[in-house]
C-alpha positions, 0 to 999 in steps of 0.5 A: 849137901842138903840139911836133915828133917829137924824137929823141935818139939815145944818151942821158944820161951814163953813171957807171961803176966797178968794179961797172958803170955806171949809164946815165940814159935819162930825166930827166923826169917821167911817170905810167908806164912801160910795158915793150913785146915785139913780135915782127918784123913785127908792127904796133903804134900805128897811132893818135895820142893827144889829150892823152898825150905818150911817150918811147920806149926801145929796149933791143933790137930795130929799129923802123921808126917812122912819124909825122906831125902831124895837120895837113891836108898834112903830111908822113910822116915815117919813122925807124929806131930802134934799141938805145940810141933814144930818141924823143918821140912829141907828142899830134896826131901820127899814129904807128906803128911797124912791127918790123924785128927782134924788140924790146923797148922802154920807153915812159914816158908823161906821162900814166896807162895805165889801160885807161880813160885809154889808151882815151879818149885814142887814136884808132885809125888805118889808117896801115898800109893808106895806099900809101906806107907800105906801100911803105915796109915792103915795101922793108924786109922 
């Protein structure tokens, strides 16, 4: 059985002193960690891992995510993340994420982000050409 969408809004505690703070946005393990800039309007996943598992977090920005388990019948589902997000995307499940703002995000991953890993393990999608989420997008431009 495949683990649900899970989101987590403000995470970790935070240590502050004199010199600052130290925030914990993730206390998990992972392979990699990948910084991500993506320009307002643009589209990216639109696809859905076999195997990898991602924690995504949002350093600045908004990102209209869209998400659905590969199960025939499933329901879209959608959410806006933003600075200070953090959320799991689960291997089978449908994704993409359209930009509202400019942003600029980390994604760290269960497993590794070699051109031939990633590639293997992604199936490309066309979410962004089915009607309800284009509807859904127009609302927000």
């Amino acid at each position: 059985m495949t683990k649900k969408f899970k989101f987590i809004h403000k995470t970790g505690k935070v240590f502050k002193d004199e010199r600052g703070y130290l925030l914990k946005i993730l206390d998990k393990d992972f392979s990699s960690c990948i910084e991500i800039f993506s320009k307002k309007g643009s589209i990216r996943a639109n696809h859905y891992h076999k195997k990898d598992e991602h924690f995504c977090y949002v350093l600045k920005g908004q990102i209209l995510f869209f998400y659905r388990n590969r199960k025939k019948g499933s329901k879209l589902n959608y959410k806006i993340m933003k600075k200070g997000d953090l959320f799991f995307t689960t291997y089978n499940q449908d994704h993409l994420a359209y930009f509202l703002k400019t942003t600029h995000f980390l994604s760290y991953s269960s497993r590794r982000r070699t051109k031939i890993d990633y590639e293997n393990d992604l199936v490309r999608l066309n979410m962004d050409k089915e009607t309800k989420i284009k509807e859904i997008i127009s609302k927000y431009k």
